[in-house]
C-alpha positions as MATLAB code, in Angstrom:
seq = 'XXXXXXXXXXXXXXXXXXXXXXXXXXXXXXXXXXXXXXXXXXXXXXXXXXXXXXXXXXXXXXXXXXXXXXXXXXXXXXXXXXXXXXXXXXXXXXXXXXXXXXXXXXXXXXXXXXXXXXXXXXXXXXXXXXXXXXXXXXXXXXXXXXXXXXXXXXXXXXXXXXXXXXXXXXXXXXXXXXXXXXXXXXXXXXXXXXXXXXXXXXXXXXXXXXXXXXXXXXXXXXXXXXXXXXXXXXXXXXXXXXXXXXXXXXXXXXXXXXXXXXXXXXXXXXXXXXXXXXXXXXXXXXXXXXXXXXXXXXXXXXXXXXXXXXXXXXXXXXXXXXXXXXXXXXXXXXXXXXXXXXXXXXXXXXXXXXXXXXXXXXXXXXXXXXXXXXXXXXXXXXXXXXXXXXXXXXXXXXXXXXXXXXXX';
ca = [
       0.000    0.000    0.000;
       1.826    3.264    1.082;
       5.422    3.924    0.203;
       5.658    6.915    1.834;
       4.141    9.892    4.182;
       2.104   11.784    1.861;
      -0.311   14.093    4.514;
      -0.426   15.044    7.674;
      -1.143   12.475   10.667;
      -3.630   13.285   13.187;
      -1.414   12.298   16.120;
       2.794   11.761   16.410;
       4.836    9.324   18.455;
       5.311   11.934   21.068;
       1.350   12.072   21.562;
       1.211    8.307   22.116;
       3.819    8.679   24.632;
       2.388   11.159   26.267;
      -0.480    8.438   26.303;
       1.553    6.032   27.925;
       2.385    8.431   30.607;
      -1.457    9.265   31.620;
      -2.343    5.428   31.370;
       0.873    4.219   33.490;
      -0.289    2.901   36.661;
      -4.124    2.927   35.650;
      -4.229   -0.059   33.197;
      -2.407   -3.425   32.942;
       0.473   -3.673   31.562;
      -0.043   -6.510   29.667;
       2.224   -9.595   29.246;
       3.635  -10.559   25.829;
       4.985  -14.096   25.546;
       6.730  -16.154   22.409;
       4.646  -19.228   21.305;
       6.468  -22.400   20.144;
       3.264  -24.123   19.074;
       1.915  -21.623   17.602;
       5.172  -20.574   16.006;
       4.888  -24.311   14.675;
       1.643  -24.277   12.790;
       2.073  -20.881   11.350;
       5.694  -20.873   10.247;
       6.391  -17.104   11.629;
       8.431  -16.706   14.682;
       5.103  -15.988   16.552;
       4.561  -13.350   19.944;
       1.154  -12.474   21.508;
       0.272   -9.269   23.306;
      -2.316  -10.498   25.822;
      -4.572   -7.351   26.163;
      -7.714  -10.094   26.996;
      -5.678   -9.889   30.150;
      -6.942   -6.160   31.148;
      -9.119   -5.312   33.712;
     -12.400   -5.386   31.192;
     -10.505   -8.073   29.073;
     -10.270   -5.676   26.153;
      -7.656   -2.735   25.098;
     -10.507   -0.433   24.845;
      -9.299    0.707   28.089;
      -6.475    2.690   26.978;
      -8.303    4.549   24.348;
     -11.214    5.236   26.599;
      -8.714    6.328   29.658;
      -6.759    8.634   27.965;
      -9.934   10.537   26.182;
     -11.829   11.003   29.554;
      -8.520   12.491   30.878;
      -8.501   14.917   28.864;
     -12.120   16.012   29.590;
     -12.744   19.942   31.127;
     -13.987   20.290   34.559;
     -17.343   21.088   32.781;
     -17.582   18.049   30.589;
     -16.503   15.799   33.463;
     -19.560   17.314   35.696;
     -22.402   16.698   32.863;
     -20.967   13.293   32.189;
     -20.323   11.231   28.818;
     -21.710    9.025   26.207;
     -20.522    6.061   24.576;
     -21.828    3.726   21.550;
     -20.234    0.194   21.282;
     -20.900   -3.421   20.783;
     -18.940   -4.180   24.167;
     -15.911   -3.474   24.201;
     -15.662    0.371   23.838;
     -18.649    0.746   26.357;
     -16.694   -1.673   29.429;
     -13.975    0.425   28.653;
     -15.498    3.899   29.183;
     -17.819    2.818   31.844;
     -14.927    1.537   34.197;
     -12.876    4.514   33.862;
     -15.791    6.720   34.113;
     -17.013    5.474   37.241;
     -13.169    5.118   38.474;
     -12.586    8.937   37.751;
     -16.347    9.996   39.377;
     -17.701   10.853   36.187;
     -21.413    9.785   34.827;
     -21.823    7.533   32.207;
     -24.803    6.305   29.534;
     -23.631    3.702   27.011;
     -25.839    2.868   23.653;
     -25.734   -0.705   22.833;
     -26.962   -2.743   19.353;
     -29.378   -4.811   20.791;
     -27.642   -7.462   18.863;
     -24.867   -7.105   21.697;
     -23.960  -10.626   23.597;
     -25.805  -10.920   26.851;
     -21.997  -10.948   28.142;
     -20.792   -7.869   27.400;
     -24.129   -5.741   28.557;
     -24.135   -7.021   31.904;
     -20.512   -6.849   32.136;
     -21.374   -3.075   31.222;
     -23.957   -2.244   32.994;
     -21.884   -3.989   36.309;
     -19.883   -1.163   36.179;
     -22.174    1.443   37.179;
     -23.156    2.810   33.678;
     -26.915    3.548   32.203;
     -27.206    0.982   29.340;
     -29.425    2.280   26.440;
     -30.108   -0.812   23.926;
     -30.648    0.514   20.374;
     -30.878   -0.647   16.842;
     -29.408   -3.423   15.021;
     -25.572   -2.394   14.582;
     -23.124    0.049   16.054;
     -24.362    2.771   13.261;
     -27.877    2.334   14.621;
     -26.651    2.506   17.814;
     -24.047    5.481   17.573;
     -27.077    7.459   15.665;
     -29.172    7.293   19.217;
     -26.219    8.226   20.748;
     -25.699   11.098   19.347;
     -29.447   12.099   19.534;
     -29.425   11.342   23.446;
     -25.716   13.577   23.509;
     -26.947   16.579   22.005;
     -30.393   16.320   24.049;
     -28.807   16.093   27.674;
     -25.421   18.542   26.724;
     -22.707   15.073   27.161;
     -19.646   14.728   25.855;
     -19.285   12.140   22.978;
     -16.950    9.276   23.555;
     -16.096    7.880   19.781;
     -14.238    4.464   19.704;
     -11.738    5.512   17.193;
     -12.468    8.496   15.497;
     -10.476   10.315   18.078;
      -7.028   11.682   18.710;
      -7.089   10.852   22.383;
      -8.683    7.274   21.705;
      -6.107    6.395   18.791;
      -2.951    7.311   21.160;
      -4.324    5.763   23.821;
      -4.654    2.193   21.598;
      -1.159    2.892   19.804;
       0.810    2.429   23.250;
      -0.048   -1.237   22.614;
       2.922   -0.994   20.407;
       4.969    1.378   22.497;
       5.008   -1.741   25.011;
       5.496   -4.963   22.331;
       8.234   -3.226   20.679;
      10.239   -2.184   23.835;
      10.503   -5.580   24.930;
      10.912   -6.780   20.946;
      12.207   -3.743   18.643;
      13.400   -6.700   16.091;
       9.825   -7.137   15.356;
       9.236   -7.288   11.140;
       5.378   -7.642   10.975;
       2.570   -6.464   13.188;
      -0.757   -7.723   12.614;
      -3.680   -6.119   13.849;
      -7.180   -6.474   13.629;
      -9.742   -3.579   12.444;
     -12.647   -2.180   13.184;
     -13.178    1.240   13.018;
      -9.297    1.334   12.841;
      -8.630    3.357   15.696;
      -6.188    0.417   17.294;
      -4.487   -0.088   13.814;
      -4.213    3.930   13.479;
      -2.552    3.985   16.616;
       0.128    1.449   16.602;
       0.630    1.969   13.191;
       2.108    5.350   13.851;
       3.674    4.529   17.388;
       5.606    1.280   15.488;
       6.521    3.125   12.567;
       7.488    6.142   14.692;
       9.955    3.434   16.101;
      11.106    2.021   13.676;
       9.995    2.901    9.676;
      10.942   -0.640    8.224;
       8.594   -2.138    9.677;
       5.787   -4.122    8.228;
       2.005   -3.219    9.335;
      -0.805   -5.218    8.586;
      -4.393   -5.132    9.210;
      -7.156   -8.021    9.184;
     -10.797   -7.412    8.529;
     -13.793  -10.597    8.053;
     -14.918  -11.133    5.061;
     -18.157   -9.632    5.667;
     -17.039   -6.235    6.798;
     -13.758   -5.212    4.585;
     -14.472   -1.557    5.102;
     -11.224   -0.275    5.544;
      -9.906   -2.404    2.406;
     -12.972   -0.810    0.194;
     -12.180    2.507    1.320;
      -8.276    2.470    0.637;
      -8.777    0.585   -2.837;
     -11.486    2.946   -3.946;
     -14.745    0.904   -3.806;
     -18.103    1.213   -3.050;
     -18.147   -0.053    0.886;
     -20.738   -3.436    0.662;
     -20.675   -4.984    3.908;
     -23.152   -7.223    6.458;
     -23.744  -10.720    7.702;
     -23.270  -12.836   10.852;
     -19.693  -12.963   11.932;
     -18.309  -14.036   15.416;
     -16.285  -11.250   15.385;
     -18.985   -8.390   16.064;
     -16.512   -6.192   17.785;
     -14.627   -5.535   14.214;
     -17.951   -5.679   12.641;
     -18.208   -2.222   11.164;
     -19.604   -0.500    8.395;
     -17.811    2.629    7.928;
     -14.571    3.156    9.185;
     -13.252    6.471   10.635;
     -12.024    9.327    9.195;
      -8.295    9.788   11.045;
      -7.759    6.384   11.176;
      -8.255    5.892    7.356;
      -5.967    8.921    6.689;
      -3.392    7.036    8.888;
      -4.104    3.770    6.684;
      -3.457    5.185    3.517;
       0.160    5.973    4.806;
       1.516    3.770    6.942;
      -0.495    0.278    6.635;
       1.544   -2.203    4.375;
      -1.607   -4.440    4.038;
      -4.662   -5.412    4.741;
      -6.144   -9.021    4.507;
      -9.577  -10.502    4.798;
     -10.556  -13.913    6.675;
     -13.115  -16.658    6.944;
     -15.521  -17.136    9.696;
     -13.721  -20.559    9.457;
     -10.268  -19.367   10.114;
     -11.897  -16.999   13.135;
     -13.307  -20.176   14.924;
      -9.880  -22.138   14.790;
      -7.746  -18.959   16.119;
     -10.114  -19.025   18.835;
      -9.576  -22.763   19.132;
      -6.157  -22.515   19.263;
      -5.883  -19.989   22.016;
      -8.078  -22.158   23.921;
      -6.152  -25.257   23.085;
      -2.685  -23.731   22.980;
      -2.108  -20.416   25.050;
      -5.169  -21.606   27.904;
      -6.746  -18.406   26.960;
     -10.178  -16.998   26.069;
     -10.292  -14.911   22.691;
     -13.507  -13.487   20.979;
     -13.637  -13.346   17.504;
     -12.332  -10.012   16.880;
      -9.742  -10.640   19.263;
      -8.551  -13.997   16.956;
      -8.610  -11.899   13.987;
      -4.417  -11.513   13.788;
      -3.990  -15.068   13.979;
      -6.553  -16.208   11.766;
      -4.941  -13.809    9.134;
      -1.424  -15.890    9.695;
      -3.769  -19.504    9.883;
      -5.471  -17.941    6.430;
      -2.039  -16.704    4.977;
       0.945  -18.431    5.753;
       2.606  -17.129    3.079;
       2.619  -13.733    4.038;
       4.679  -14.507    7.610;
       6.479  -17.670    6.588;
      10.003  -16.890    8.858;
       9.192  -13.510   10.392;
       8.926  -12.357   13.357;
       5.264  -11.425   13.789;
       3.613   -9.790   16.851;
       0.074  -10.496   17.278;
      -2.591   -8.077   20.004;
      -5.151  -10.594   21.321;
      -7.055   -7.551   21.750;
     -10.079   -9.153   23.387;
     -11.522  -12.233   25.201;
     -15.380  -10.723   26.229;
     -16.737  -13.746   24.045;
     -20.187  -15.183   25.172;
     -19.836  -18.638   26.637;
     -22.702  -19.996   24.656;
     -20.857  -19.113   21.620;
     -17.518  -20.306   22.515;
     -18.881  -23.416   23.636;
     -20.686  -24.088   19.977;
     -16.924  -22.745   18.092;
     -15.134  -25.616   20.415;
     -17.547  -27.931   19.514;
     -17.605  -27.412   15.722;
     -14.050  -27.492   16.154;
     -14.295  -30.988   17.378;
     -16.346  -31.973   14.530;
     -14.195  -30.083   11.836;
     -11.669  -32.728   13.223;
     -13.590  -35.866   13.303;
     -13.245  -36.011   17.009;
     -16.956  -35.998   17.268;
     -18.682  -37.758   14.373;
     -22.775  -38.416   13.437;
     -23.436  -42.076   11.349;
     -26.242  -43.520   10.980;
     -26.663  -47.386   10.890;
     -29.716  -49.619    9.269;
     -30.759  -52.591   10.766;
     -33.453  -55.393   11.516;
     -35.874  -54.237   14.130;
     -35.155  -56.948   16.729;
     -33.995  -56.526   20.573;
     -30.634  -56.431   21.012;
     -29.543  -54.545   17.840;
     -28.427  -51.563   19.707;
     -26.650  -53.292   22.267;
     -24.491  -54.656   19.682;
     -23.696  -51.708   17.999;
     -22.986  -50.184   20.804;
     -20.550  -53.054   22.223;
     -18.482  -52.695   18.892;
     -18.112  -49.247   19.398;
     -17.210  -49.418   23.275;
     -14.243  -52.369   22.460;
     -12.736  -50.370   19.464;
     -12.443  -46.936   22.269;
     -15.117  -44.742   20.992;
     -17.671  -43.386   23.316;
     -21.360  -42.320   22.120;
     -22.710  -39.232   23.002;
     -26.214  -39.366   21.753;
     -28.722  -42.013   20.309;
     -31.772  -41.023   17.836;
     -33.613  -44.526   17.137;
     -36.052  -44.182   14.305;
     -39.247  -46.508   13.145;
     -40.523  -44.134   10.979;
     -38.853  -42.928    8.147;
     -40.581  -44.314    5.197;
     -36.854  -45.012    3.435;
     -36.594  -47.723    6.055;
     -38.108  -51.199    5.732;
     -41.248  -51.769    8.177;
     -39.254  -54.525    9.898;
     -36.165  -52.169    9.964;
     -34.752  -49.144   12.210;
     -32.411  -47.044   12.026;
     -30.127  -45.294   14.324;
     -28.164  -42.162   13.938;
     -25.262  -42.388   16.630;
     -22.908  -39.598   17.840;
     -19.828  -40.805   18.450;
     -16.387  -39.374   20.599;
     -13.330  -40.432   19.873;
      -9.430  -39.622   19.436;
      -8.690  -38.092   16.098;
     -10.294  -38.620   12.241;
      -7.954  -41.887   12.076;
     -10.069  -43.247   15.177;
     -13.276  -42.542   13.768;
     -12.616  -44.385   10.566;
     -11.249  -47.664   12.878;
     -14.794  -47.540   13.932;
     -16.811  -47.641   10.879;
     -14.417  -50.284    9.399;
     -14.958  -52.281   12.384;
     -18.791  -51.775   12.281;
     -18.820  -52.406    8.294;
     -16.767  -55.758    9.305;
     -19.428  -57.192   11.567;
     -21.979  -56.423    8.760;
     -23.613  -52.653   10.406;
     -21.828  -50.324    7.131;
     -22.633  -46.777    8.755;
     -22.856  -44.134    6.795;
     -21.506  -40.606    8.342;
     -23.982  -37.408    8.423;
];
């Protein structure tokens, strides 16, 4: 994308160090750690910045903090607004009530149950609006110019966009030799950010940015095309349909790239933290490592820093992308067997798959379908076991003793 500095950016290093200054002491300062399995799959020398590890499990705080420090006297007093799928609004609404000012947050009623009550527990006035952060930041700015508050923007903001870039003050003091930092966007106020702190640091190197599939609004905007975005991703957080203004001016200068993933590569990231690091990542918050699990070539041998820049996924949700996962690998497997209607039948089945070290999960046994003979039944089995190699001992050892399943 940009060779070189061509206009004016809204904020310099020296701003986001200032950041770092007001947030030091207020926010965590998050581990980074190297990851040899991780490092394995991907090919890249692979480090993660743990931000899921803040207080609200997100590095909205930093933005958030360092724009209501900045507020007047007078702006503190009548209080703030906020519009956000999550994130943003825990962000804002801890701080807020931390530095004794009031706060109302406007939510998509789409928002996970999670992050509203994880909100609203911190002493904020939820407001549940519309469909989408849009809707949402529309009422918000209704209810701001109605009761005189101050408006809070996730990353349309000076304040909010140094705040987020001393992620990158932090990862490259402990690793300067960095090549690539991938990021994920939303709005782009965290790619903004660190793209100007790590480029303030050093100029070589390599920024890029990760958007779904379904909402490549940044990529539309930089490559001149009409923005066409919507659908149901996991990651609602980066789920955005127009990005903001500063943050695309940053873009257009100082982001090498920006790549788009799958919904499928999103649920395996978040598998792999799970199964790898022992940590909890939402979908937005996967987004940089799905990018290197959806383009290895891009990283093969670098040195690539990733932000796991949130873990305020809803357990409902987490618990269906582990169990797809599971499925995606055979581990958990549907077949369904066709056999005389006679006592006994199931027991058998089932003893064949006990000795060969499966374990079944669920049993359907039907009577009815008209594809079956009267005298017949049929049985759709769920079945656990090891790995996809496992699962086929099974069915060859069923299809031996004259039960053929066939998988569903």
């Amino acid at each position: 994308m940009p060779d070189t500095m061509t206009t004016a950016l809204p904020i310099t290093l020296s701003d986001i160090e200032a950041a770092a200054r007001v947030l030091e002491g207020q926010i965590v300062h998050t581990p980074m750690h190297h990851s040899r399995t991780l490092s394995a799959i991907t090919g890249a020398d692979v480090w993660v910045k743990f931000e899921n590890l803040q207080f609200t499990a997100a590095f909205k705080e930093r933005g958030a903090l360092n724009r209501l420090s900045h507020l007047t006297e007078a702006q503190r007093e009548a209080g703030v607004i906020a519009a956000s799928a999550g994130n943003h609004s825990q962000g804002v609404a801890y701080h807020a009530r931390r530095l004794g000012i009031p706060a109302t947050i406007v939510m998509p009623r789409t928002t996970p149950f999670s992050k509203v009550e994880q909100t609203r527990s911190h002493g904020a006035k939820i407001v549940l609006h519309g469909l989408s952060f849009d809707e949402a930041k529309i009422e918000a700015s209704n209810i701001c110019q109605r009761e005189g508050l101050t408006f809070i923007h996730p990353f349309d903001d000076p304040h909010v966009m140094a705040g987020q870039g001393t992620i990158a003050l932090e990862m490259l003091a402990e690793k300067p030799d960095f090549d690539t930092l991938v990021v994920p966007i939303g709005g782009g106020g965290l790619i903004a950010g660190m793209a100007i702190a790590a480029k303030g640091i050093n100029p070589d190197i390599r920024i890029v940015g990760v958007e779904t599939s379904m909402y490549p609004a940044m990529l539309a905007e930089l490559e001149g095309r009409e923005v066409k975005v919507g659908g149901a991703t996991i990651a609602e957080g980066i789920a955005v349909r127009e990005v903001g203004r500063l943050p695309l001016k940053v873009a257009r200068d100082l982001v090498d790239e920006i790549l788009l993933v799958e919904e499928e590569h999103l649920e395996q990231a978040i598998t792999l933290f799970v199964n790898v690091e022992k940590t909890i990542a939402e979908g937005a918050g996967a987004a940089g490592l799905a990018a290197l699990l959806a383009h290895p070539d891009k990283f093969r041998g670098q040195k690539v820093g990733l932000v796991l820049c949130g873990g305020n996924i809803d357990t409902r949700l987490l618990a269906s992308v582990l169990t797809r996962a599971l499925v995606r690998e055979k581990r958990l497997a549907s077949i369904r067997i066709i056999g005389d209607d006679r006592p006994g039948l199931l027991a058998l089945v089932s003893k064949i798959i006990g000795d060969n070290g499966a374990n079944i999960m669920e049993v359907a046994h039907n009577r009815l379908a008209l594809d079956v003979p009267a005298k017949g039944a049929e049985f759709d089995i769920l079945i656990e076991t090891r790995d996809a190699q496992h699962t086929q001992d099974v069915i060859d050892a069923l299809t031996a003793e004259g039960y053929p399943p066939r998988p569903l």
